[in-house]
VEXFITI-691349 format. One line per field, with one value per residue (C-alpha): residue number from 1; residue in three letters; x, y, z. Coordinates in Angstrom, 3 decimals, always signed. Layout:
# VEXFITI-691349
num: NUM / ...
residu: ALA / ...
x: X / ...
y: Y / ...
z: Z / ...
//
This chain:
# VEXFITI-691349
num: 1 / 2 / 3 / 4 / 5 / 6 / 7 / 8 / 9 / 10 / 11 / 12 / 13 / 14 / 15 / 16 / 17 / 18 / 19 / 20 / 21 / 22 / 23 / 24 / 25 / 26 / 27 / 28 / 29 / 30 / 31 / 32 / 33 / 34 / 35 / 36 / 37 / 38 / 39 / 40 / 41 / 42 / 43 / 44 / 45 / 46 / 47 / 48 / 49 / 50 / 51 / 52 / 53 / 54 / 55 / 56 / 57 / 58 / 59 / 60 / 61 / 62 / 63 / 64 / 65 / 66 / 67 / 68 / 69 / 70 / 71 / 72 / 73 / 74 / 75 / 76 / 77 / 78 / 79 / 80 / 81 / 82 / 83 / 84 / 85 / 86 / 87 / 88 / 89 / 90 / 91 / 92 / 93 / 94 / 95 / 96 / 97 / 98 / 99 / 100 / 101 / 102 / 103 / 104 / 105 / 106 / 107 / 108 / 109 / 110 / 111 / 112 / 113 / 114 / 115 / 116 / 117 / 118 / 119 / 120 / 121 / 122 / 123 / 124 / 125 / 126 / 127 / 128 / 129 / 130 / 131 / 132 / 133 / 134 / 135 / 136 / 137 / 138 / 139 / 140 / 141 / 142 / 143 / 144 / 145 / 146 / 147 / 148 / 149 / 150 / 151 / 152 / 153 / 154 / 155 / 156 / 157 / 158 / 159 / 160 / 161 / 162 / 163 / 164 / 165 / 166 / 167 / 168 / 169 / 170 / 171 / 172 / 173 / 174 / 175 / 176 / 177 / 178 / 179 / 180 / 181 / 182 / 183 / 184 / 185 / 186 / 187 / 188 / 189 / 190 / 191 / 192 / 193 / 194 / 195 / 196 / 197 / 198 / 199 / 200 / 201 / 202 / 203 / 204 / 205 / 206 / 207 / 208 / 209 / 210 / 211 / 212 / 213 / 214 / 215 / 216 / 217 / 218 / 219 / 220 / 221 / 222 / 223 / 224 / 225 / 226 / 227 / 228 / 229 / 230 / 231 / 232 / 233 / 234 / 235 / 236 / 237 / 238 / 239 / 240 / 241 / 242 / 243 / 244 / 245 / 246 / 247 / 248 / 249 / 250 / 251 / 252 / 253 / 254 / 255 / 256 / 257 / 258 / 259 / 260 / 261 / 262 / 263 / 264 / 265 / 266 / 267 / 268 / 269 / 270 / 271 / 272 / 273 / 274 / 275 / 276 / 277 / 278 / 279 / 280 / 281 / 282 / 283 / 284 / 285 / 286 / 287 / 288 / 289 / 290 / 291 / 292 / 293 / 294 / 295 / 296 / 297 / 298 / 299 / 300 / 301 / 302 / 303 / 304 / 305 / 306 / 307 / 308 / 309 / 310 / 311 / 312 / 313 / 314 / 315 / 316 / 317 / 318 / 319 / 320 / 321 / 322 / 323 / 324 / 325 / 326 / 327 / 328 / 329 / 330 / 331 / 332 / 333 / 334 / 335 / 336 / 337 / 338 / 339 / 340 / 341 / 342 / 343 / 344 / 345 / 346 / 347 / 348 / 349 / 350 / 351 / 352 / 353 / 354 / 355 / 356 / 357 / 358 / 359 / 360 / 361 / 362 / 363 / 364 / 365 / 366 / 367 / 368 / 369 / 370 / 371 / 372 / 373 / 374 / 375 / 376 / 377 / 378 / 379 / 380 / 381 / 382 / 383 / 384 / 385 / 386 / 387 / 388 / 389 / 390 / 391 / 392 / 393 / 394 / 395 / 396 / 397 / 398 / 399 / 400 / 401 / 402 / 403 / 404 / 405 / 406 / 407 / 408 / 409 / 410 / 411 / 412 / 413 / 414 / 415 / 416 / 417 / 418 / 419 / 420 / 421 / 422 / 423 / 424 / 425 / 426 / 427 / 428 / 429 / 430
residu: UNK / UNK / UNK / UNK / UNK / UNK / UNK / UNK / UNK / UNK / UNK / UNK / UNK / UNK / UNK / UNK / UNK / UNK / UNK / UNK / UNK / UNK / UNK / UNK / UNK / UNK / UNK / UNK / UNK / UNK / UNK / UNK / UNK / UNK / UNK / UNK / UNK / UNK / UNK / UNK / UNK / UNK / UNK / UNK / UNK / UNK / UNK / UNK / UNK / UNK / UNK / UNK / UNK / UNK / UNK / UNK / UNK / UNK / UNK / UNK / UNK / UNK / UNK / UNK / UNK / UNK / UNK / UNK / UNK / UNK / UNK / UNK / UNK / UNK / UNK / UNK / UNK / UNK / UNK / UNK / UNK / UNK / UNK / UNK / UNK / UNK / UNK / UNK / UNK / UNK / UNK / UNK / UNK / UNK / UNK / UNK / UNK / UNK / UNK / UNK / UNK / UNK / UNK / UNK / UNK / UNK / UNK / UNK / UNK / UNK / UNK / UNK / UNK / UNK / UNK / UNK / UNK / UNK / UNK / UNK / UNK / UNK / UNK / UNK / UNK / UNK / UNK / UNK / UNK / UNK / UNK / UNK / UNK / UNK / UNK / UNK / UNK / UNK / UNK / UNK / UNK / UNK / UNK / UNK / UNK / UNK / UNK / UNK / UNK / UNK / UNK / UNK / UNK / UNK / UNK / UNK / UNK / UNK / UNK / UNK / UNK / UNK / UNK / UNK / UNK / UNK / UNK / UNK / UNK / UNK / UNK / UNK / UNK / UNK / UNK / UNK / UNK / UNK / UNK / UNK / UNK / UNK / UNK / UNK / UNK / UNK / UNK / UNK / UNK / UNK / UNK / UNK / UNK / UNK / UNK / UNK / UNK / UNK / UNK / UNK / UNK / UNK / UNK / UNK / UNK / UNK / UNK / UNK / UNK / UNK / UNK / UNK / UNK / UNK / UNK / UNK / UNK / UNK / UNK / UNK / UNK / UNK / UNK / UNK / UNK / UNK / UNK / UNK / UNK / UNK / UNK / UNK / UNK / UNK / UNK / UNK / UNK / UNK / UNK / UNK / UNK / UNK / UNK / UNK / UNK / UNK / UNK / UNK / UNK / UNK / UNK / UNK / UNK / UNK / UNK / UNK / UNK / UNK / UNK / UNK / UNK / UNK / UNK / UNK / UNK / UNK / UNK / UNK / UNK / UNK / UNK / UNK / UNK / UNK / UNK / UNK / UNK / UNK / UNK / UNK / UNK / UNK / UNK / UNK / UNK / UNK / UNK / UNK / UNK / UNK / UNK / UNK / UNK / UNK / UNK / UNK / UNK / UNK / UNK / UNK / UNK / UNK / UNK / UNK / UNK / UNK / UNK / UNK / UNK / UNK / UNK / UNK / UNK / UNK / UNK / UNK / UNK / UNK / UNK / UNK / UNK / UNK / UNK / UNK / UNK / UNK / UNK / UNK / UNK / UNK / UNK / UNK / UNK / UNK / UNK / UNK / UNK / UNK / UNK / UNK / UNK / UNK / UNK / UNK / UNK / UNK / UNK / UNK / UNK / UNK / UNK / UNK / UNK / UNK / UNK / UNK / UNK / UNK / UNK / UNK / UNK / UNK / UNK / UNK / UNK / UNK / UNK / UNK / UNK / UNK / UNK / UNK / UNK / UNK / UNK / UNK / UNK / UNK / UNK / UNK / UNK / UNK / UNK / UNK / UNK / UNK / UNK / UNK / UNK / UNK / UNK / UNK / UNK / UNK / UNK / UNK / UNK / UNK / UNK / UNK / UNK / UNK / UNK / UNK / UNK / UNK / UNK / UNK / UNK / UNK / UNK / UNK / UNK / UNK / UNK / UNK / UNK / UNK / UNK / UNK / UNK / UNK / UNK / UNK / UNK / UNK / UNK / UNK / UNK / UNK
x: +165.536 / +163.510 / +159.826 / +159.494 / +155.576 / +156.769 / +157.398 / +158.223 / +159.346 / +161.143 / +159.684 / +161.511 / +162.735 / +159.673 / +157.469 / +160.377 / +160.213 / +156.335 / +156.655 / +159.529 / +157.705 / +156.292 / +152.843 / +150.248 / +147.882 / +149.591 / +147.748 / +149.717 / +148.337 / +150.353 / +149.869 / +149.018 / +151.273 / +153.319 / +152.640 / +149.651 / +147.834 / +151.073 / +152.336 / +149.288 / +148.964 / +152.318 / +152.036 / +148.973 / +150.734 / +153.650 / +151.243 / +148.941 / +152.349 / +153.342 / +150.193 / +146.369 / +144.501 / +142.538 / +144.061 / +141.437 / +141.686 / +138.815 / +138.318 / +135.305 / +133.260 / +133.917 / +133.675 / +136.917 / +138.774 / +138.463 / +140.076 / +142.474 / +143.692 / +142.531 / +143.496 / +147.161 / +148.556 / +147.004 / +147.803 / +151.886 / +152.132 / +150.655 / +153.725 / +156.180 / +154.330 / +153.993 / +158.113 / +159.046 / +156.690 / +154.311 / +150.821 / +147.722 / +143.801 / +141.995 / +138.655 / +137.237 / +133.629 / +135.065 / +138.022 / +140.287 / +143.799 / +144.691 / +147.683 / +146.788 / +148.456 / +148.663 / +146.654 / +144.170 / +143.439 / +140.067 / +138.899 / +135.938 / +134.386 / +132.371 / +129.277 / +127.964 / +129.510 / +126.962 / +129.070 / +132.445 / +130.276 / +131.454 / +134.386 / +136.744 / +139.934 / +141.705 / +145.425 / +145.623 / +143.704 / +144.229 / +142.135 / +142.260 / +141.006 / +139.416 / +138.347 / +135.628 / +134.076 / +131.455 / +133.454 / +130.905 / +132.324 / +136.055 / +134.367 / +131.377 / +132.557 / +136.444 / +137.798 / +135.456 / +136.988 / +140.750 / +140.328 / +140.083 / +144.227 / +145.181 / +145.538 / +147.349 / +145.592 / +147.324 / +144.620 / +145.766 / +144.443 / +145.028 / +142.783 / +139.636 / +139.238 / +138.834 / +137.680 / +138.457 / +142.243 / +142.277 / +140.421 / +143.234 / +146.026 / +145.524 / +144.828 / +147.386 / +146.540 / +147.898 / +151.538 / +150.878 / +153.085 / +152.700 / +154.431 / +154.092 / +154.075 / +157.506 / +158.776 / +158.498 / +161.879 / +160.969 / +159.050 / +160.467 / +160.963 / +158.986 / +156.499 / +156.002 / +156.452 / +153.585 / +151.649 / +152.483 / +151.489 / +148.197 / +147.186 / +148.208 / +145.872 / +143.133 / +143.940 / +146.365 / +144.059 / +143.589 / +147.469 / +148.019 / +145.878 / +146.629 / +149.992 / +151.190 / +149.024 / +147.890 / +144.826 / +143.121 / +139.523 / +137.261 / +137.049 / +133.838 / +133.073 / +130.129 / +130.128 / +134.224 / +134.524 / +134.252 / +137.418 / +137.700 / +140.894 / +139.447 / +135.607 / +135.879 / +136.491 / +135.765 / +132.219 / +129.636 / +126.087 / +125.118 / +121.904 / +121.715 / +121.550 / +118.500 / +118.356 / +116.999 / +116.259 / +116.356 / +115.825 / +116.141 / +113.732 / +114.733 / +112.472 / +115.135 / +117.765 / +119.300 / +117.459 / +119.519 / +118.852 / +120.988 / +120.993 / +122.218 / +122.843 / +122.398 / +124.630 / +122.140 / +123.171 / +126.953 / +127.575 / +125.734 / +126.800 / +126.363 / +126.146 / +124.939 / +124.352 / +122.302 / +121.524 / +119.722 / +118.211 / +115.370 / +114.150 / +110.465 / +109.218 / +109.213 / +112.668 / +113.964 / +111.533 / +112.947 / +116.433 / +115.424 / +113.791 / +116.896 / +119.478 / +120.733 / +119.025 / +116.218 / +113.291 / +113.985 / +112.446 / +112.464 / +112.091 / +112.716 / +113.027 / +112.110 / +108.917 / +108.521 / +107.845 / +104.495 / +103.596 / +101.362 / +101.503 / +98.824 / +99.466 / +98.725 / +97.257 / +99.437 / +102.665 / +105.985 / +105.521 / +101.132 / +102.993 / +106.088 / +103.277 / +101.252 / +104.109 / +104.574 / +106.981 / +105.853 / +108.149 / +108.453 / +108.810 / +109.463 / +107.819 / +108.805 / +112.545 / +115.070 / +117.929 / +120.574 / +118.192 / +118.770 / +122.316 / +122.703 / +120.872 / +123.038 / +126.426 / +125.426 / +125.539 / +128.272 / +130.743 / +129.192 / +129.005 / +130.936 / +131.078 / +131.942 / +135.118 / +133.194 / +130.688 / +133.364 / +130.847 / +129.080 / +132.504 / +133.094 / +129.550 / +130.778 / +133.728 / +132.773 / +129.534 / +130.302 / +129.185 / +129.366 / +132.958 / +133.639 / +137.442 / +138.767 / +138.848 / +136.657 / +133.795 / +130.362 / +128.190 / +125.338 / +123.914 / +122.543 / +125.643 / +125.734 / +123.236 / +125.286 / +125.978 / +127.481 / +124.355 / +121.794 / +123.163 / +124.331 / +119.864 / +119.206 / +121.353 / +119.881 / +116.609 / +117.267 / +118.676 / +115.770 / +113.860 / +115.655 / +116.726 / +114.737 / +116.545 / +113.522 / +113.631 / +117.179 / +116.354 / +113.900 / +117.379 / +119.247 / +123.175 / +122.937 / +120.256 / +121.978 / +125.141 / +123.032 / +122.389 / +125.952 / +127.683 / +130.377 / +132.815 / +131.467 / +131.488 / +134.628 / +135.153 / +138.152 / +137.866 / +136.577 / +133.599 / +131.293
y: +74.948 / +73.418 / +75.469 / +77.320 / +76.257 / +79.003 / +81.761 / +84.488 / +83.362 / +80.601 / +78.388 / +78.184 / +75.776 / +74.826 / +74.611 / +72.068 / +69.892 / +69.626 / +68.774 / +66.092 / +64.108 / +61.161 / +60.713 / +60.414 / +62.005 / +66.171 / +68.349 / +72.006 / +74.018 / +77.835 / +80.958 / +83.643 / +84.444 / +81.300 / +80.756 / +77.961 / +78.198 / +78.371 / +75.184 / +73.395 / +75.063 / +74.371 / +71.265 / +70.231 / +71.716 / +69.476 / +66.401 / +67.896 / +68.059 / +64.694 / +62.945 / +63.118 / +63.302 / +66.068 / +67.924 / +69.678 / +72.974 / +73.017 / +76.185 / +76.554 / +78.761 / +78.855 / +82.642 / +81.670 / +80.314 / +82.945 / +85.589 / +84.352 / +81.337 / +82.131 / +86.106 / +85.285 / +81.972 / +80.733 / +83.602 / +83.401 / +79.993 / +80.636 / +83.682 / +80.443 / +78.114 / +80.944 / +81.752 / +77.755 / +77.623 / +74.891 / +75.353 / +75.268 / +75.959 / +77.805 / +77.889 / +80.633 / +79.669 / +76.474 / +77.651 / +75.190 / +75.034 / +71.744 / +71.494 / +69.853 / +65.643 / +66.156 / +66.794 / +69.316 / +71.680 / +73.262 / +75.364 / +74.314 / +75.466 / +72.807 / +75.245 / +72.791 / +69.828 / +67.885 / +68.532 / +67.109 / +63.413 / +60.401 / +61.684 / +59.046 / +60.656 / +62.793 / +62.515 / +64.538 / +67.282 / +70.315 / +71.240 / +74.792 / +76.677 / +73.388 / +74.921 / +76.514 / +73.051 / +71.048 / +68.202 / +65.444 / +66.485 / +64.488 / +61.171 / +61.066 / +62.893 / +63.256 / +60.362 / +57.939 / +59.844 / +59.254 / +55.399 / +54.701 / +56.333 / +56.033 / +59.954 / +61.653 / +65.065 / +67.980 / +69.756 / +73.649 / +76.289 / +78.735 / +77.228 / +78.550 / +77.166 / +72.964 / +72.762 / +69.715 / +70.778 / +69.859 / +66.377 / +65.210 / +66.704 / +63.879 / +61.280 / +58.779 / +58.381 / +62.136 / +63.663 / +66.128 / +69.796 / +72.974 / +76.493 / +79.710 / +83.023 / +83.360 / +80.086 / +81.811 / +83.297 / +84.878 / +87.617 / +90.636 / +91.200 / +95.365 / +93.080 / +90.651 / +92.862 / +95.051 / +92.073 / +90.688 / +94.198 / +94.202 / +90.759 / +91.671 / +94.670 / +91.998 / +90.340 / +87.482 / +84.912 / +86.050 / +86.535 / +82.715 / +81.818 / +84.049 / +84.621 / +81.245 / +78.870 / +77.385 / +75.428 / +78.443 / +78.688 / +80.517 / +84.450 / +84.944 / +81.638 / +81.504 / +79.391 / +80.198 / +78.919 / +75.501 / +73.394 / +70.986 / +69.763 / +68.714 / +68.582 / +65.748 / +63.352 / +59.380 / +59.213 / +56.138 / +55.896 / +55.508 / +53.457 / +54.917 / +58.692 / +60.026 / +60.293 / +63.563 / +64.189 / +67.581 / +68.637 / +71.125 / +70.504 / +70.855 / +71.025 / +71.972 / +71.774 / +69.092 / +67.980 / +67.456 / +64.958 / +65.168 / +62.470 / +63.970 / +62.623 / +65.468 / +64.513 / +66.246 / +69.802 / +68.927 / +67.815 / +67.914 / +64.980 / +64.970 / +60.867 / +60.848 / +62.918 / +62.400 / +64.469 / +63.760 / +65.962 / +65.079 / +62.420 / +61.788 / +61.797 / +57.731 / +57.823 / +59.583 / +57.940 / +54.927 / +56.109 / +57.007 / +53.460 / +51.379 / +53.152 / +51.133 / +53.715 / +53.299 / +55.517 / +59.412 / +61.506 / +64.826 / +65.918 / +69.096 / +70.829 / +74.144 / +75.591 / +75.547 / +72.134 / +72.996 / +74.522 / +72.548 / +71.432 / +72.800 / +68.823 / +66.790 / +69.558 / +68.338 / +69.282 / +67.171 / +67.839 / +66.295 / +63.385 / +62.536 / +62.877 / +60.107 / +58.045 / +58.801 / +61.433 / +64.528 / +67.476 / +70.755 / +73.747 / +77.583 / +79.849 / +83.157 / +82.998 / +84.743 / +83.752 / +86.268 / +85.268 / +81.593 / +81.879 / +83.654 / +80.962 / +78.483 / +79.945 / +79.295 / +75.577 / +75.198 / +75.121 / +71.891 / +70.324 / +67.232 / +65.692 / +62.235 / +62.145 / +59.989 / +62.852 / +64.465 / +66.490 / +68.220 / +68.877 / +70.578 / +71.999 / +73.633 / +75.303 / +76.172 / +77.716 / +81.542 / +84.849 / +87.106 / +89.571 / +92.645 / +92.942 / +95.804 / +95.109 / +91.730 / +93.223 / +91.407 / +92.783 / +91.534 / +88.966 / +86.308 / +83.681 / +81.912 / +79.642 / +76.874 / +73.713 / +73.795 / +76.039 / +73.094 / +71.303 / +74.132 / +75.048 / +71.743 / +72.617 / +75.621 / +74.922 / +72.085 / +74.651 / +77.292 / +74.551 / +73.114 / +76.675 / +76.629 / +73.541 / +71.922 / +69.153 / +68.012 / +68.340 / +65.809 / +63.465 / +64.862 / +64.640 / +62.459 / +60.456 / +59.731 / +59.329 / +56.826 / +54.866 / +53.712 / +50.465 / +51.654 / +50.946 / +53.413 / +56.182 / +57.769 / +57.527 / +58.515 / +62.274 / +61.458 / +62.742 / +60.646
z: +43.234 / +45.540 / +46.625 / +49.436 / +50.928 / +53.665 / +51.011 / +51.700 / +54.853 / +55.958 / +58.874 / +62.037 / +63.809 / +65.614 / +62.802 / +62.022 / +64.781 / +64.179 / +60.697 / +60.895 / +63.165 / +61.938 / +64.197 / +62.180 / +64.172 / +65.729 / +67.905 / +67.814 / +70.937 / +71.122 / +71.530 / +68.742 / +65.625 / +66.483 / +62.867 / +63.004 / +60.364 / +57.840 / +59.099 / +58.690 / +54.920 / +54.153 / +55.184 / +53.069 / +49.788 / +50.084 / +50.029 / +47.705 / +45.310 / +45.838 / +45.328 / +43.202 / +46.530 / +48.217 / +51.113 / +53.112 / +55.243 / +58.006 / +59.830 / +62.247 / +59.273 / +55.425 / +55.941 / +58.606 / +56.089 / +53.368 / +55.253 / +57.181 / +54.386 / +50.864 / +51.169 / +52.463 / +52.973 / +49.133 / +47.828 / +49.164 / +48.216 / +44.615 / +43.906 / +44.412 / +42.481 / +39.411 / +40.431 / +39.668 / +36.636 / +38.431 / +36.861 / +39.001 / +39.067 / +41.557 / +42.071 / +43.833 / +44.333 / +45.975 / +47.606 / +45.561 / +44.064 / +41.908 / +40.799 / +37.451 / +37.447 / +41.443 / +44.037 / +45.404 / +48.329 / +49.174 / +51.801 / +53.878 / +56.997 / +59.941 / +59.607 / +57.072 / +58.499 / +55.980 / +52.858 / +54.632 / +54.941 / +52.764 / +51.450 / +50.685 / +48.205 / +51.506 / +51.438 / +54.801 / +56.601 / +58.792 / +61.368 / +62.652 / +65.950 / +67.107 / +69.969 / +67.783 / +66.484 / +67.954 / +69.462 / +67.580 / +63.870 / +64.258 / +65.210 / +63.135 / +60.105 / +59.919 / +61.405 / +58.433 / +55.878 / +56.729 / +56.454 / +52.590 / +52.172 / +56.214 / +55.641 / +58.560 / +60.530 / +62.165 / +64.642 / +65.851 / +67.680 / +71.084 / +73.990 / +74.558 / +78.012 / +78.357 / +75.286 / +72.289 / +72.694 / +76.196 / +74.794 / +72.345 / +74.836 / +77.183 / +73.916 / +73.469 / +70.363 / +69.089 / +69.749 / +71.457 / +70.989 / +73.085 / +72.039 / +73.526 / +71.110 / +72.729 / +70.839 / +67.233 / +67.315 / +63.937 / +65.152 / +65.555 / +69.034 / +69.308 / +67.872 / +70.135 / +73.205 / +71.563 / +71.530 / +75.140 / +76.392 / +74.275 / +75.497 / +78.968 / +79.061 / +78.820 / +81.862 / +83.456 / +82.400 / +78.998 / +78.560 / +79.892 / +77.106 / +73.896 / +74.166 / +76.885 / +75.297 / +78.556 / +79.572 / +82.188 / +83.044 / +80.228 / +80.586 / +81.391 / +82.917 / +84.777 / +87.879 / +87.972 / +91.823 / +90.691 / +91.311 / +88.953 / +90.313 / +93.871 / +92.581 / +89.332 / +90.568 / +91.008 / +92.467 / +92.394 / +92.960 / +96.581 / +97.157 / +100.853 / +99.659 / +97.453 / +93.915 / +92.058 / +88.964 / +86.593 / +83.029 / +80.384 / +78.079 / +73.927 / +71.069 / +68.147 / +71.096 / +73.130 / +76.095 / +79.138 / +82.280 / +85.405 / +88.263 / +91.181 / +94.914 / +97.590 / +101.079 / +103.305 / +102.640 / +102.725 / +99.635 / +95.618 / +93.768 / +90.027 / +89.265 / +85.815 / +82.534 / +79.639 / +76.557 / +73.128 / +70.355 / +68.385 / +70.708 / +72.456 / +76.133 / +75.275 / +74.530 / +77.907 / +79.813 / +78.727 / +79.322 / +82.867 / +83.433 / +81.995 / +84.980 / +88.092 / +89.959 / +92.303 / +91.829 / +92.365 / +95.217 / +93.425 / +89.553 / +88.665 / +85.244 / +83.173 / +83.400 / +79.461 / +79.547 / +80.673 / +77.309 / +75.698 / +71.500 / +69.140 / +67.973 / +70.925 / +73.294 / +75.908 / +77.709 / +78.081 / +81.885 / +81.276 / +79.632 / +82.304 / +84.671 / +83.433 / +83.861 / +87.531 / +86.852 / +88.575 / +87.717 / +89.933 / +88.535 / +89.254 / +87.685 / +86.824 / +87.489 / +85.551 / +84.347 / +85.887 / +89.764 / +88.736 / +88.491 / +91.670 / +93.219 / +91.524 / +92.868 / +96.366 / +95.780 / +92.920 / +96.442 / +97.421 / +93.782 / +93.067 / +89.333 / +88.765 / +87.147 / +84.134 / +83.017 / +80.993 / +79.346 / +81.335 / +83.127 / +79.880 / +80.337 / +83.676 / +82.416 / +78.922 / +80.169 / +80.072 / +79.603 / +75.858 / +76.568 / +75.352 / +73.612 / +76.006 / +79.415 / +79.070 / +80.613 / +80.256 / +78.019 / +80.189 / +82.338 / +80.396 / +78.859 / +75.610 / +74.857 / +73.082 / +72.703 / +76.740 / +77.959 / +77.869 / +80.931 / +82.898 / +82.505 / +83.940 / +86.888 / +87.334 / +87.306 / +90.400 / +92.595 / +91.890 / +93.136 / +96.210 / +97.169 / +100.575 / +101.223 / +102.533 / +100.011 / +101.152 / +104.414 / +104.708 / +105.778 / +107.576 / +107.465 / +111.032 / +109.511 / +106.098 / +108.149 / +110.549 / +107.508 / +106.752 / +107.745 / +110.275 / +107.765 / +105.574 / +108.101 / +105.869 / +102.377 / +100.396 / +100.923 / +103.986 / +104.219 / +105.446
//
């Protein structure tokens, strides 16, 4: 009698369709209880039983994986192996089953990303709520370690705005499958209209998401006005229009630079992005220097770069400015006031369509919810790994919020600037 890896269920059709395909390389976006997470463990036991390899679970936090794998998916699947009399190990500590002259599976979560490095014995892997990892871990660490046996990957989750999902969904290099909770046609169906009605509660948005599976701005985004559609798009730097300059500084953080363009007080072009962690003044000073850029009118940045180091008894602001970079600050600006300020130019703001980051900056930057209702708990957002650029912005606007900066050219005089046959670009604009 052949085992049932779907015990006590049986998987559906869909599940099916996913697991017949041959791509090496799946991304599985759909809603909840579609039935993820047991396709991508039932998956990794059918390799682990056909070869001596390892076949590693990921979830965003070890913790992650314990409850919602170890305490029900490893335990269902270990009741069939014990039913067709196929011995195993588990180890708890580890979050392991080995199935003793086959292969392995183990547990691990990307919170220590460090212990995943240099592996070299994975048959396959399964990546689950990607949405939750930092989107460095799959080249640097994961994608190495599938070399050594050409081992294929299956990444799931439910959106979480335009996140690492959204990434691999326009990747040619993974097949790419969408489900909505609707296309489990093993759930009950009280269940799932409890569910739709639950999720629904929440909000449109937040039902499009759960239960649809669909790529929607993130509840609780911040600067939510933004139109990514008609705002990212292909943008170059213009040696006619100014060039300005804005940072958020890091010490065990990123630091972020921005280049922006204003168009007199029509337009707010973001040109360029940097960041880096663990890097000097030197090093973004140099970064700064080695850009096609000509020299920038206006620096701007956080005010906590004028705290100066019990080391060196100077600031990062003393140290820029011995380089002929004078920053302007604002003092005494709080966060919820500098995001007010911010909205009143995020209408105007224009991304080139080649900073995919901090596009993912703009609409992954959000505010902490609440479950019911989705209200905001208060008015300062995340500070994450998407908060360090959104800062940067901020911290220009507090300082240009008078407008008198950008209106040192006027639009006539920018627009007096142009060759005739730039009077109108492709938008046309000019």
């Amino acid at each position: 009698m052949e085992i049932n890896l779907f015990a006590p269920k049986q998987s559906h059709g869909n599940q099916d369709k996913i697991l017949d395909d041959p791509s090496r390389f799946k991304v599985i976006v759909a809603g909840r209880k579609f039935w993820k997470t047991a396709t991508v463990i039932s998956w990794l036991f059918k390799g682990a039983l056909e070869t001596k390899l390892l076949y590693p679970y990921i979830a965003p936090s070890k913790v992650q994986a314990k409850n919602i794998v170890w305490d029900d998916h490893i335990n269902r699947i270990l009741i069939e192996l014990k039913k067709h009399n196929v011995p195993y190990k588990t180890n708890e500590t580890e979050l392991s089953v080995e199935v003793p002259g086959r292969g392995k599976i183990q547990l691990f979560g990307v919170e220590n990303k460090e212990a995943l490095r240099g592996m070299s014995n994975w048959g396959a892997i399964g990546c689950d709520e990607y949405d939750d990892w930092r989107e460095d871990i799959w080249p640097l660490i994961i994608r190495p370690n599938l070399i050594p046996h050409q081992a294929p990957a299956m990444v799931v989750g439910t959106p979480k705005g335009f996140k690492n999902l959204y990434a691999l969904k326009n990747d040619p290099t993974w097949k790419y499958f969408h489900y909505t909770t609707y296309d489990n046609p093993s759930l009950p169906k009280e269940e799932l209209d409890a569910l739709v009605a639950e999720y629904k509660e929440y909000g449109e948005e937040y039902y499009r998401q759960e239960i649809l599976a669909e790529f929607v701005k993130f509840v609780g985004m911040v600067y939510k006005e933004w139109q990514m559609e008609t705002r990212f798009i292909e943008l170059e730097y213009d040696p006619i229009l100014p060039v300005h300059i804005t940072f958020d500084w890091g010490v065990n953080e990123p630091t972020a630079v921005i280049w922006l363009q204003p168009l007199g007080l029509r337009e707010l072009r973001v040109i360029d992005y940097y960041e880096a962690s663990d890097a000097s003044i030197e090093h973004f000073i140099s970064v700064i220097n080695s850009k096609p850029y000509k020299k920038a009118e206006l620096y701007t940045g956080d005010p906590a770069g004028k705290a100066r180091t019990l080391t060196t008894g100077t600031s990062v602001i003393d140290e820029l400015a011995k380089k002929g970079i004078h920053v302007k600050t604002k003092d005494g600006v709080k966060i919820p006031e500098q995001i007010r300020i911010t909205h009143g130019f995020i209408s105007r703001l224009y991304v080139s369509n080649k900073l995919e980051h901090f596009r993912d900056c703009l609409l992954n930057y959000r505010y902490p919810t609440e479950r019911k209702g989705l209200h905001v708990r208060n008015e300062i957002p995340i500070h994450d790994e998407w908060s360090h650029a959104m800062r940067a912005l901020e911290y220009y606007c507090i300082n240009v919020r008078d407008r008198s900066i950008i209106r040192k050219k006027s639009f006539e005089e920018i627009k007096a600037a142009f060759p005739k046959e730039r009077l109108f670009d492709k938008r046309g604009l000019y």
